[in-house]
N, C-alpha and C positions, 0 to 999 in steps of 0.2 A: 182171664181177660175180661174185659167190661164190655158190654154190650156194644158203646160206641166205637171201641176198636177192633171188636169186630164186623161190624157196618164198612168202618173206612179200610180193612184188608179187603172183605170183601168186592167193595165199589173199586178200591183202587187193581186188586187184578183182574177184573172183568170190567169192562167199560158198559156205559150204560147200553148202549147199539148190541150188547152181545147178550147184557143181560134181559134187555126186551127184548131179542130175536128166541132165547132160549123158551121166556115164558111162549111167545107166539107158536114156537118148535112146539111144546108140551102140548099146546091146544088144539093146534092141526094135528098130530099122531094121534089124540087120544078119539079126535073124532074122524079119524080113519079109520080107528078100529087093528091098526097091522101092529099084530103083536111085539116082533122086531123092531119095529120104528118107537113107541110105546117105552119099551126095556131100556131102548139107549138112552132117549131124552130121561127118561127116571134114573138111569145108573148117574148123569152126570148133576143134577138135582138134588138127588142123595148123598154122591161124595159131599157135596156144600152143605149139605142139611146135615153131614155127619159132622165135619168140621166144625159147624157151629157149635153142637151139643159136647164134643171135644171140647173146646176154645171157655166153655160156658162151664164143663166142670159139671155139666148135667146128667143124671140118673134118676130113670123113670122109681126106682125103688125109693128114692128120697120125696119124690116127688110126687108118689100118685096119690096120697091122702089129699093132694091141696092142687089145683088145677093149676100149674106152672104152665104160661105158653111162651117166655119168655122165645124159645128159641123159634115159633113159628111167629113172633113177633118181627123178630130179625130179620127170616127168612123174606116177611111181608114188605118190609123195607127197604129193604134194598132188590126183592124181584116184583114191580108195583104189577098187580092183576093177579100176581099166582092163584090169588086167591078162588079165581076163576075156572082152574085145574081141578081135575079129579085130583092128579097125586096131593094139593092141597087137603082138598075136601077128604079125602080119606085118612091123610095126619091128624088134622083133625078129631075125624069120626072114631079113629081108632084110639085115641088117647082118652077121649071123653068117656066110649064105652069100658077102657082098664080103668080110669080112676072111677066110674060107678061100679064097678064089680068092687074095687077093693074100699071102696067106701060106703058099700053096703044101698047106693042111692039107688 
């Protein structure tokens, strides 16, 4: 599936009100600290981040010589701020330090 269709499944079954309540969800748990609260907002975050890399045909083993973000790209577009999240910042962190392990940087 192409990227822009999956933007527009995306956008089309979660409305934007839900999509920015979700991000806003993620930022208050995480700066509450309560682990339970934290777990949920990330299980439902995850399913969609899973979906993506599903829908995209994506594996980190194809992938890690060459910094593909295509799917945190997606993810960024259609949830605008995520970027502002730990669970962000930690896809992120976590991808960048397996492609320098396997690419030696």
């Amino acid at each position: 599936m192409k990227n822009e269709q999956i933007i527009k499944t995306i956008k089309d079954t979660y409305s934007r009100d839900i999509r920015k309540q979700l991000v806003k969800t993620l930022i208050k748990d995480e700066k509450s600290a309560n682990i339970e609260d934290i777990e949920s907002s990330y299980k439902i975050i995850n399913q969609i981040f899973s979906y993506v890399i599903s829908e995209l045909g994506w594996t980190f083993a194809e992938n890690s010589t060459s910094w593909d973000d295509t799917p945190l790209k997606i993810i960024l577009e259609t949830f605008p701020k995520i970027d502002e999240t730990k669970w962000f910042e930690e896809k992120l962190l976590s991808v960048t330090k397996a492609v320098r392990l396997e690419g030696g940087f």
